[in-house]
C-alpha positions in Angstrom: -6.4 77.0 -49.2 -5.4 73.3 -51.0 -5.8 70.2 -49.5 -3.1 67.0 -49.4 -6.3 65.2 -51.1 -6.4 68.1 -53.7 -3.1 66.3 -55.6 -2.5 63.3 -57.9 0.8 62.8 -58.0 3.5 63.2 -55.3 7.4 63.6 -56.7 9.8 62.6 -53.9 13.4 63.5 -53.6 14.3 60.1 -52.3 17.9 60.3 -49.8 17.3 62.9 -47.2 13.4 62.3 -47.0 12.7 58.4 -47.6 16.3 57.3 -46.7 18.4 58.5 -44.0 21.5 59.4 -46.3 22.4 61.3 -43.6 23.3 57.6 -41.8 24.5 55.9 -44.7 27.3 58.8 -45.1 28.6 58.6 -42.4 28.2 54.9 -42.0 30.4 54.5 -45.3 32.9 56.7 -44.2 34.0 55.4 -40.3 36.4 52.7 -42.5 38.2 56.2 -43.3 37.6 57.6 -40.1 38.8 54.2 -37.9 42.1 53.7 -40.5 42.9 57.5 -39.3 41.9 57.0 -35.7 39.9 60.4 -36.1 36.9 61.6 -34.5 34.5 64.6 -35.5 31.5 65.7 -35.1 28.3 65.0 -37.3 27.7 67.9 -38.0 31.4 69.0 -39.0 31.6 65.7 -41.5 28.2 66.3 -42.8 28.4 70.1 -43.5 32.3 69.1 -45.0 31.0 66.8 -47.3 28.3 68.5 -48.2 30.1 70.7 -49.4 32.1 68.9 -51.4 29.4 66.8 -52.9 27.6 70.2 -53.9 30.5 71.3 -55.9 31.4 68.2 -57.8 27.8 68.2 -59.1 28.0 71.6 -60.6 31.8 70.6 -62.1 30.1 67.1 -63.7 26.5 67.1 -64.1 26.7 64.3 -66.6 28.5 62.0 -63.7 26.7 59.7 -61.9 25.8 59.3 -58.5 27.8 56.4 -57.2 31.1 57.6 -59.5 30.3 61.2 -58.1 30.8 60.0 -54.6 33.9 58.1 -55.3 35.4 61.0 -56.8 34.7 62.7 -53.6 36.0 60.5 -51.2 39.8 61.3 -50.9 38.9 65.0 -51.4 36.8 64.8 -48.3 39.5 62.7 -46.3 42.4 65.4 -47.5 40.0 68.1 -46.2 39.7 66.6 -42.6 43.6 65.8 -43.1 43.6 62.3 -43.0 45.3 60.1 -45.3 44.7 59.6 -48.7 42.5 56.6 -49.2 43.0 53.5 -51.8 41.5 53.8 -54.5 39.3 50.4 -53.3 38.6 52.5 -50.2 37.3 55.4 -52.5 35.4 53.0 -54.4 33.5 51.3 -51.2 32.4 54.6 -50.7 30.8 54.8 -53.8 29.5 52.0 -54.1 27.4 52.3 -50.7 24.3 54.4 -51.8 22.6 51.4 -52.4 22.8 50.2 -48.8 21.7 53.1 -47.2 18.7 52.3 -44.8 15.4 53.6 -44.9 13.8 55.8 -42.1 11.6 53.7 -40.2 8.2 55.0 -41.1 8.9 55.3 -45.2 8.1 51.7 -46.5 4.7 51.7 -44.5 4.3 55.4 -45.4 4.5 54.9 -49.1 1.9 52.0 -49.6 -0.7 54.0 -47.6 0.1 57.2 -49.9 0.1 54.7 -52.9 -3.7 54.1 -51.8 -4.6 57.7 -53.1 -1.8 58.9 -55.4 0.7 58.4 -58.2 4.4 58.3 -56.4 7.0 59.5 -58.5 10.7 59.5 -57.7 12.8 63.2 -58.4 16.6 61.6 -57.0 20.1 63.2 -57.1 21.2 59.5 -57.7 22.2 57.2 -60.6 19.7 54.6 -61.9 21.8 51.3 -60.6 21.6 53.0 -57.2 18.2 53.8 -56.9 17.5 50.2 -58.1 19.9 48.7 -55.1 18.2 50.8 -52.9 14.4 49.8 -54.2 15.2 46.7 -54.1 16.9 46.6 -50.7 15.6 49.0 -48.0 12.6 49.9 -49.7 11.5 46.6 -50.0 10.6 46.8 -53.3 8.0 49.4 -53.1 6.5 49.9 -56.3 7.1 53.7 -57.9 5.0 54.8 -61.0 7.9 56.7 -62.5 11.2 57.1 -61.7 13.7 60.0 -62.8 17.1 60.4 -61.6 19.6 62.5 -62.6 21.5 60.9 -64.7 18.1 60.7 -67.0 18.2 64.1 -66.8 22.4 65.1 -67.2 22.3 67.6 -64.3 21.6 67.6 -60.5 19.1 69.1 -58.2 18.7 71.9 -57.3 19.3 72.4 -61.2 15.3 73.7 -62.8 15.6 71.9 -65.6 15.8 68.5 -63.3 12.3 69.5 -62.0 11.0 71.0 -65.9 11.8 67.1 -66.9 9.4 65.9 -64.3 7.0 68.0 -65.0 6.6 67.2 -68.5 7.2 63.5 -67.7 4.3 63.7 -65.3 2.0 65.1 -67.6 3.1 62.7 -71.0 2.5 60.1 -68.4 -0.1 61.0 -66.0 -1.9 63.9 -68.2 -1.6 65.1 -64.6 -0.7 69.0 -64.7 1.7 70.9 -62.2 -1.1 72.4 -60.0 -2.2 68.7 -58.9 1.9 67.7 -58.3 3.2 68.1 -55.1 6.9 67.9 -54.5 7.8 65.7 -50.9 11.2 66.1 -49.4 13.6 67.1 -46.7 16.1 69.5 -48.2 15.3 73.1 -48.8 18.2 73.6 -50.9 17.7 70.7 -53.7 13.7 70.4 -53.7 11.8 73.2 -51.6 13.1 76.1 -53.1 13.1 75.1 -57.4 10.0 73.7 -56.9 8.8 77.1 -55.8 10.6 78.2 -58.5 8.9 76.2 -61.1 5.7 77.1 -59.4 4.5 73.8 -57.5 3.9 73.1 -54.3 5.9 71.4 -51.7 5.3 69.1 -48.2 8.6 69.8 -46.4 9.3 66.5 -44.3 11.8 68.0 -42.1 13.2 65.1 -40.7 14.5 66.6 -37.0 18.3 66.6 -36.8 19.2 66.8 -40.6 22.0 68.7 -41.7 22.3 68.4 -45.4 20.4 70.7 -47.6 19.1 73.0 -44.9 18.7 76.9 -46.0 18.1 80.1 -43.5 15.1 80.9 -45.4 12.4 77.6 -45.3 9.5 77.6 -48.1 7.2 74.8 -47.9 2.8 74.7 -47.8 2.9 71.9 -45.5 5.5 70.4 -42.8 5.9 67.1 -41.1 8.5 65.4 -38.9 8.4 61.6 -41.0 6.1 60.7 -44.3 4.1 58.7 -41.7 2.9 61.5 -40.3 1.8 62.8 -44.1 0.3 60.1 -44.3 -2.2 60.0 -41.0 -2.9 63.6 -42.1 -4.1 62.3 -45.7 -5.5 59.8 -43.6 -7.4 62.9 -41.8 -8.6 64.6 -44.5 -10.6 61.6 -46.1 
């Protein structure tokens, strides 16, 4: 049986495991919500738009992130019946991503995992966002390659997203697939391709989450936060 300290490189899917998008979702919509006077629950609005995000990706793989969500916006308020938004309104949502907050344990998390490994970012986002959100409430933690999807032209849980990595990682790294370890929440975008494209996975299941969850879970290891990854690579040395 592997160990954490066995790897070299850790790819993480980035919103969902190191940033509560979860939050910042439903943050970005309450304007909608408040203009409307509605009220539903979490998981309703998260499993709604979900949904809708899902199915926009597959339609326009080539769009990116921050457009993606605009375009979803007044679908999502039409599903909830609730007036169509402006098209600033649609925008603001959009434009969000790169506000989103960080869980609390992922800043310190990530310089203690930086101690021992190459960190590589795997994101379903656009490169302007991922940059706001580096920059913002990541606090400009330092990544040793980054790869989002609109390098790639498609979206997780598309293979070919996690074939790039892989051959990024090793052009970069000379790091191979056995010593990568793919770190991230959902089991729909990241747990089950990467089993898929036969590497290993640390689920961190983040307690509560909604989006990406599947009946069927396939990780090697599982954690509540990256913090407590961390104490266990902690552990093992």
């Amino acid at each position: 049986m592997s160990q954490l300290s066995d790897y070299r490189v850790l790819t993480f899917d980035v919103y969902g495991t190191l940033i509560d998008w979860e939050a910042g979702i439903l943050a970005a919509f309450q304007p909608t919500l408040d203009k409307n006077g509605a009220h539903f629950s979490r998981e309703h609005l998260l499993t709604t738009y979900h949904e809708f995000e899902r199915l926009q990706q597959y339609k326009t793989p080539d769009m990116p992130y921050h457009q993606l969500l605009t375009t979803v916006h007044p679908h999502f308020a039409e599903r909830l019946g609730l007036a169509a938004p402006t098209a600033a309104e649609s925008m603001a949502f959009g434009e969000s991503v790169g506000s989103w907050p960080a869980f609390p344990d992922t800043v310190e998390a990530l310089k203690r995992l930086s101690q021992r490994y190459k960190l590589v970012v795997l994101s379903n986002v656009d490169r302007a966002s991922f940059a706001r959100s580096n920059a913002g409430s990541l606090e400009g933690v330092p990544f040793d390659l980054i790869i989002t999807a609109q390098d790639v032209g498609s979206y997780k849980p598309e293979l070919q997203n996690f074939e790039y990595m892989l051959r990024e990682v090793k052009s970069t790294f000379g790091v191979e697939p056995a010593q990568v370890l793919q770190t991230a929440q959902s089991q729909f975008h990241d747990h089950h391709p990467a089993r898929r494209v036969g590497i290993k996975s640390a689920w961190i299941e983040r307690p509560g989450a909604t989006m990406g969850n599947l009946t069927e879970t396939v990780y090697h290891w599982r954690f509540d936060t990256l913090g407590d990854m961390a104490d266990a690579v902690h552990a093992e040395r």
